[in-house]
C-alpha positions in Angstrom: -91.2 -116.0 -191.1 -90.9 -115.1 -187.4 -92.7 -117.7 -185.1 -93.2 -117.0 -181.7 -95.6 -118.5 -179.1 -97.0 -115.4 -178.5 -98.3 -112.7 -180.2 -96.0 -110.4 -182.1 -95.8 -107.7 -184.6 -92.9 -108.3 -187.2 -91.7 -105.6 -189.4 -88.6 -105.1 -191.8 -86.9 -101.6 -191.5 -84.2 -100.5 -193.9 -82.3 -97.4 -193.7 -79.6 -96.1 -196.1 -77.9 -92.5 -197.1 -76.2 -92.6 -194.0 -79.8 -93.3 -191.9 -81.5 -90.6 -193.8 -83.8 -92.2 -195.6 -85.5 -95.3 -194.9 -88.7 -97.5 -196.0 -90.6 -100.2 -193.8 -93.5 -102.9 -194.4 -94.9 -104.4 -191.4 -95.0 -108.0 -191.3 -98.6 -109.9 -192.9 -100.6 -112.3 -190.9 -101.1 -114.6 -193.8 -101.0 -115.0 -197.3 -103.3 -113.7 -200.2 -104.3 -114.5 -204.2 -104.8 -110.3 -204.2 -102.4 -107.1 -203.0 -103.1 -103.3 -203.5 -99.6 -101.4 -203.0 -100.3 -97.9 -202.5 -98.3 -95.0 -204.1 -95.2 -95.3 -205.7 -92.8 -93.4 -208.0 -90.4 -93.8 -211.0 -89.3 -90.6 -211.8 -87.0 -87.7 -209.9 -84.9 -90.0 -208.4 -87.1 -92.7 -207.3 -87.4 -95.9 -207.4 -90.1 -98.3 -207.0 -90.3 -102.1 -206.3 -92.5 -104.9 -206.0 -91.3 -108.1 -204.1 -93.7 -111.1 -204.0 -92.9 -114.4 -202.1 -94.6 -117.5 -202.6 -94.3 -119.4 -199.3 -96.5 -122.1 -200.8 -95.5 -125.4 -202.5 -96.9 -125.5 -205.7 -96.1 -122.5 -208.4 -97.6 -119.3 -208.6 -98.9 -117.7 -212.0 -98.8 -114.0 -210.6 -99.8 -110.5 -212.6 -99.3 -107.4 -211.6 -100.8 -104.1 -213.3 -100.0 -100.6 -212.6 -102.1 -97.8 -212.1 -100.8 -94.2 -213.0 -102.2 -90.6 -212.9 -103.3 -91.5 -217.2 -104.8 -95.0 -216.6 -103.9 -98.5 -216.1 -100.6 -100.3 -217.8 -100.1 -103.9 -217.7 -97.3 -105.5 -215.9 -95.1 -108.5 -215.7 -96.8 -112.1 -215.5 -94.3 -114.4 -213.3 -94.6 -118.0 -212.6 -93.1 -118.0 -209.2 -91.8 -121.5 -208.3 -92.6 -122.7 -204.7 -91.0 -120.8 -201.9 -89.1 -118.4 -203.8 -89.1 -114.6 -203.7 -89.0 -112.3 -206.6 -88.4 -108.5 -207.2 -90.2 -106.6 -209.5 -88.5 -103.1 -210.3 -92.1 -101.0 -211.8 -89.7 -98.5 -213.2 -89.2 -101.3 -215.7 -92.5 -100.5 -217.1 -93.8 -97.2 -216.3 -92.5 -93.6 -215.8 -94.5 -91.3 -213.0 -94.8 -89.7 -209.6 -98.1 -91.4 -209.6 -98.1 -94.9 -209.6 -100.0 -97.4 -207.5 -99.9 -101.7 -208.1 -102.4 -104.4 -208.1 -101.0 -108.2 -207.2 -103.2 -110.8 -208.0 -102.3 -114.6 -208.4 -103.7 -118.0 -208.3 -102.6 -119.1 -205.6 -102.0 -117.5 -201.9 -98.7 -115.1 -201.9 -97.2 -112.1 -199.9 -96.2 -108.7 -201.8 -94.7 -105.6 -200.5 -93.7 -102.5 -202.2 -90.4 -100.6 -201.2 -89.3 -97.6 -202.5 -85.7 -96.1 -202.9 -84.9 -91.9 -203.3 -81.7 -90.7 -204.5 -79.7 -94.3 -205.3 
C-alpha cells in the first residue's frame, strides 16, 4: 500500500541477470472479485507466476483457470486468509508458450502475474 495525499502512480520494478532482465506491474487502484493476466509461459526457460493478496478481512475462496493455445485447464482453488499474499507458480499445472490466467474470487482481491526467463 502506498498512501499519499496526492495523486500517485505506484509500480513494483524488479530486475535480475545482472539488470538484464526485468518484469513490472503498475500499482491497482482498488481491489476486485475478477483478474485477467495476460500472456504467460512455462516452457523454454520461463517461468510464470500468479500472486494474489487479500487486503480484506474476512477469507477469500479464490480460483484461478488457465487458458492455453489447446483450451482451458483448471487451476488451484485457495482459501486466502485475511490480509495475506500468496504465490501461485502456473508451471505447476500447465506446460506452454501460450498461457493466459483468469482470477476470480468471492470476495475483493489484487493479482498480478510476473514472469521469470532463464532462472
Amino acid at each position: 500500500q502506498v498512501p499519499s495525499d496526492r495523486e500517485v502512480i505506484a509500480e513494483r520494478a524488479m530486475y535480475y541477470n545482472s539488470r538484464t532482465c526485468a518484469h513490472d506491474s503498475i500499482g491497482v487502484t482498488s481491489p476486485s472479485t475478477t483478474w485477467y493476466l495476460a500472456e504467460g509461459a512455462t516452457t523454454g526457460g520461463f517461468e510464470t507466476w500468479v500472486l494474489i493478496q487479500n487486503p480484506g478481512d474476512s477469507s477469500a475462496q479464490v480460483d484461478l483457470t488457465f487458458m492455453t493455445d489447446t483450451g482451458e485447464v483448471a487451476g488451484p482453488s485457495l482459501n486466502l486468509a485475511p490480509a495475506s499474499r500468496t504465490s501461485v507458480n502456473v508451471g505447476d499445472y500447465v506446460t506452454t508458450y501460450d498461457v493466459s490466467t483468469q482470477v476470480t474470487s468471492d470476495r475483493e482481491v489484487i493479482a498480478e502475474r510476473a514472469m521469470y526467463y532463464g532462472q
